[in-house]
N, C-alpha and C positions, 0 to 999 in steps of 0.2 A: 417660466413660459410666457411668453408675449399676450399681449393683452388687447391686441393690433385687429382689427377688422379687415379680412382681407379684399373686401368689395371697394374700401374706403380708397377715391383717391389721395386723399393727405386728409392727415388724423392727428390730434393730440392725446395723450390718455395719461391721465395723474399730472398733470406740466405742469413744474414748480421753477418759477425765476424769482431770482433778488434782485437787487439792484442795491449796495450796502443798507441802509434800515430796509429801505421800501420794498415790499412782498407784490411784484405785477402780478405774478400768475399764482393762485395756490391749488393745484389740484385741480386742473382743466381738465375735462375731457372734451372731445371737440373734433365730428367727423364731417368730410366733404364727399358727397355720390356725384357722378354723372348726371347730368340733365336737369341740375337744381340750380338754384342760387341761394345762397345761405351768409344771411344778412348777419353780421356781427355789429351788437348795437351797446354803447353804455355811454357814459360822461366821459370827460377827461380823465387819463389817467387809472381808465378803469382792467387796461390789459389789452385793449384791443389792439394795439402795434406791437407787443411785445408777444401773443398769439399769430402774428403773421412773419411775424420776422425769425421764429422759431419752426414755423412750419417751410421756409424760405431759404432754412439755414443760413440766415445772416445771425442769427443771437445762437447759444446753444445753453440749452433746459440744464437748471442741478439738480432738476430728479424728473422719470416719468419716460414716457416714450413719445417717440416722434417719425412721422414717417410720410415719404409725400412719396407715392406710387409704389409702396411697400420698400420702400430704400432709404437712406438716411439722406435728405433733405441738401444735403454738401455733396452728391453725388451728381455727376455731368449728365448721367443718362438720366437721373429725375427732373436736373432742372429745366432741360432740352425740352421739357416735356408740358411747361409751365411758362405762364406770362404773367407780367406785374407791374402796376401803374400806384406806386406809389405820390405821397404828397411832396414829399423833396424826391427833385427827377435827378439832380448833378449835369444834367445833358449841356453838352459845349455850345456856347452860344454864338460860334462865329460857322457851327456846321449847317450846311444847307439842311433841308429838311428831304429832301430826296437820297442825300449823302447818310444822314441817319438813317433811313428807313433801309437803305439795302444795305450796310455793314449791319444792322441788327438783326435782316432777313437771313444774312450767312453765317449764323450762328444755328442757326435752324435746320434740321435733313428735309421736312415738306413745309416751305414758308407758304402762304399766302402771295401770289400775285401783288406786285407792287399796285396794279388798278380797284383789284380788291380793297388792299390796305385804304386809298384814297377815299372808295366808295364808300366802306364800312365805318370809315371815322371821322368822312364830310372834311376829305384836305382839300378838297378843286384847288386851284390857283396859290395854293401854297409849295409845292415841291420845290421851285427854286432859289426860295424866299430863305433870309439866314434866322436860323432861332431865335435867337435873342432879339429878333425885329418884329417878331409876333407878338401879338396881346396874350395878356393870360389865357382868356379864353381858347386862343388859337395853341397857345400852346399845352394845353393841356388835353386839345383833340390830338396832335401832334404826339404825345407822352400815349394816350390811347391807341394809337396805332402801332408803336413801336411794343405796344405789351398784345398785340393781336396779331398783329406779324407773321410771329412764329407758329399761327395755328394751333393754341395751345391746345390742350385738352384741361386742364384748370389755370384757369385767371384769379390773379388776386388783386381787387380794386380797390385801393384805398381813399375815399373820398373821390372817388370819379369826375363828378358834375361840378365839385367845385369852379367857379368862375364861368358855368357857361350859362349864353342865354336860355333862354324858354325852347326855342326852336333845336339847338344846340342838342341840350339834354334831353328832348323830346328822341332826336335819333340815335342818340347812344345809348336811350333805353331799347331801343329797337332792334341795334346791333346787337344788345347784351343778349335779349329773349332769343335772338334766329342763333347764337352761340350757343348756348345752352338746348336749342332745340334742337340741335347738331349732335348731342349728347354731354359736351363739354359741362364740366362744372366752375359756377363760379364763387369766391369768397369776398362777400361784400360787407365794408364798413363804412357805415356814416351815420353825420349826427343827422341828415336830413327823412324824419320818418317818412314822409311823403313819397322817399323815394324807396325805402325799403317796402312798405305798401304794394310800391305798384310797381316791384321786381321781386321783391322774397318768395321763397316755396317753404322757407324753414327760417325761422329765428333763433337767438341767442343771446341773450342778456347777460353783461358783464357787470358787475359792480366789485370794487375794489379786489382786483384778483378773481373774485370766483363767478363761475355760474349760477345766476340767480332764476334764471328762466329758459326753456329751449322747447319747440316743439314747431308745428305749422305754424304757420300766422295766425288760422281762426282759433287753432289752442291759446296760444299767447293771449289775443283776446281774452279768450277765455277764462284766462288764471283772475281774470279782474268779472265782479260781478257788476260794474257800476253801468249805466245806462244816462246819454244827454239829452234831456229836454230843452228845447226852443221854443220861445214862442214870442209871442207881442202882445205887451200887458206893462199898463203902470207901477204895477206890487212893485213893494222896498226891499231891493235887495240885500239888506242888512239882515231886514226883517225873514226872508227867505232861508239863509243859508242859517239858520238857528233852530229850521224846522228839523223834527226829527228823521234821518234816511236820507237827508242831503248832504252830499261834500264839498261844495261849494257854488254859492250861485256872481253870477256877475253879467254886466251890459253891456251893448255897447257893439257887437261881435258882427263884423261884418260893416260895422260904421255905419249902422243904423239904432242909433241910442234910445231907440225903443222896444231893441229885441233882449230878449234876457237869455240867458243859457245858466242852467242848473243840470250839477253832474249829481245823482242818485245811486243809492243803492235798493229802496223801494220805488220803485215806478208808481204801480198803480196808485198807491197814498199820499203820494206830493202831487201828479194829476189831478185827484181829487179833490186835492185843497188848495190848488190854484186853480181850480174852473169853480170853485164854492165862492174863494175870495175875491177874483175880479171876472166879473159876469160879461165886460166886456173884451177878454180875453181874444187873442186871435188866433191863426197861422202854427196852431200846434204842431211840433214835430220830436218823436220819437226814434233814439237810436241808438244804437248799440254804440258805446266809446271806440273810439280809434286807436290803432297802435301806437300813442304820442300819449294816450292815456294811460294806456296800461305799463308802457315802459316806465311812468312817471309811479306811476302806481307798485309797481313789483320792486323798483329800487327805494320806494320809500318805506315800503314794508320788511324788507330785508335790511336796512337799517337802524330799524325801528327793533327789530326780532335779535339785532345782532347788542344795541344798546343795554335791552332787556337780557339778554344773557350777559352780557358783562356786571349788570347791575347783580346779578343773582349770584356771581360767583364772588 
C-alpha cells in the first residue's frame, strides 16, 4: 500500500539513491503543500540536488516512493504542471531572450503573459538582447522567468538569487511570496539562510543523506535552546567562552571591535556575570539565535550522535 499523502503536491517517502560508494539520500521522506515554500537546507553534498532531481524525474530512487501531483514525476501531465530554475540552466546562448521566453511559454496549456513574465522577473529592456550577452545577474532573472512561465503550481528553485544584486533579489522575493499566495507551492534550496528566513513556512535539514530537522521555521529554532548576547564591554573573550553555559564568544561583529557576541545556553547566568564583571558594560541585547544557528547547531549534533554510535558499536 503506498505510503503517499494525497494532499502532497510532490512528495518523497523512504528515497534511497547511491551514487557507486556514496549514499545521497537514505530514507527521505519529504513533502510539498500548496501556498508554502519549503526551504531545503544542508552543506554540500548533503542530498539536496539529488532530492530535487528525483522529485523532477531527472534521477530515479533504488528504493521509496516518489510522486509529484500523485503521478510518477517522468509523466508529461505532472511535469506541464511544474517549473524549475535550477543552477546549470544549458540555455543557448545565441537565442534572444524573447525567442526563449515564448518557445518555453508553448510548452505550457495556461502560460503566463509574456508582459507578466517580464514584470514578474524584472526583464524590461532585455527581451531582444542575446543570452549569452547578459550578465549573470541578468541571466539568472532570465532562467527565473522561463521556470514561471508556465504558471506553475510547484516551483523548484535551486539557488535563485545567486549572482543578483540587493535590489534584484529584493523583487524575486517578492514574486516568490504573490506565487505561493496564489496557492502555488514552492521548493527551495540554498546555502543563503538569510534568505530562507525571509521566504520559508517550513524547513528541512539535510546532512549526509538524511533528515536531520524539519518542521516551521520557529520549531527549527527551536530544536536549538541557545540564546545571543551583545553587548559593548572590554571583558576577554578567551576569558568568556570558558565560562560555564557559554558556546562561544567573540568580537568584533558588525566591525565595531568593541562589541562582543556570546552564544549561550544559560541566559540569565552569563548576564549576570557580565554586568558583575564589567560595571561599565553597555548596549545589552538579548535574542534568540537565528536560523544559521540552529542549522549549524542540528548538523553538529547529529554528527556528533552519529560518531558516538559508531564508536559504540
Amino acid at each position: 500500500m503506498s505510503s503517499l499523502e494525497p494532499a502532497a503536491l510532490a512528495q518523497l517517502r523512504g528515497s534511497r539513491k547511491r551514487y557507486d560508494k556514496v549514499v545521497a539520500l537514505d530514507g527521505v521522506d519529504l513533502s510539498l503543500h500548496g501556498g508554502e515554500v519549503l526551504a531545503l537546507l544542508g552543506a554540500n553534498g548533503a542530498g539536496k540536488s539529488t532530492a530535487v532531481a528525483l522529485m523532477l524525474g531527472l534521477s530515479k530512487a533504488d528504493a521509496g516512493e516518489v510522486a509529484l501531483f500523485g503521478r510518477s514525476p517522468t509523466e508529461l501531465a505532472a511535469r506541464r504542471r511544474a517549473g524549475v530554475m535550477l543552477q546549470s540552466a544549458g540555455i543557448p546562448e545565441n537565442s534572444r531572450v524573447d525567442e526563449l521566453l515564448n518557445v518555453t511559454r508553448s510548452y505550457y496549456p495556461s502560460p503566463r503573459s509574456v508582459a507578466d513574465c517580464v514584470a514578474l522577473a524584472g526583464l524590461e529592456g532585455l527581451l531582444p538582447r542575446r543570452y549569452g550577452k547578459l550578465s549573470g545577474g541578468q541571466q539568472r532573472r532570465v532562467q527565473f522567468a522561463l521556470a514561471i512561465c508556465g504558471n506553475p503550481e510547484v516551483l523548484f528553485l535551486d539557488e535563485p538569487t545567486t549572482g543578483l544584486d540587493i535590489d534584484a533579489r529584493q523583487r524575486m522575493w517578492a514574486t516568490i511570496r504573490a506565487i505561493v499566495a496564489d496557492g502555488a507551492a514552492v521548493l527551495l534550496t540554498t546555502h543563503d539562510l538569510e534568505e530562507a528566513e525571509a521566504l520559508a513556512d517550513r524547513v528541512v535539514v539535510l546532512d549526509r543523506g538524511r533528515v536531520v530537522a524539519s518542521g516551521r521555521l520557529n520549531e527549527v529554532r527551536a530544536l536549538v535552546s541557545q540564546r545571543r548576547i551583545t553587548c559593548l564591554s572590554a571583558l576577554d573573550v578567551a576569558r568568556i567562552a570558558a565560562w560555564p553555559g557559554v558556546r562561544s564568544a567573540s568580537r568584533g561583529i558588525d566591525g565595531n571591535p568593541a562589541r562582543l557576541e556570546v552564544l549561550v545556553d544559560d541566559t540569565e547566568t552569563v548576564v549576570r556575570r557580565l554586568l558583575a564583571e564589567d560595571a561599565a558594560l553597555s548596549d545589552l541585547d538579548i535574542r534568540r539565535a537565528g536560523l544559521a544557528d540552529a542549522f549549524l547547531e542540528i548538523t553538529r549534533t547529529a554528527r556528533r550522535d552519529d560518531a558516538v554510535a559508531k564508536d559504540a558499536a
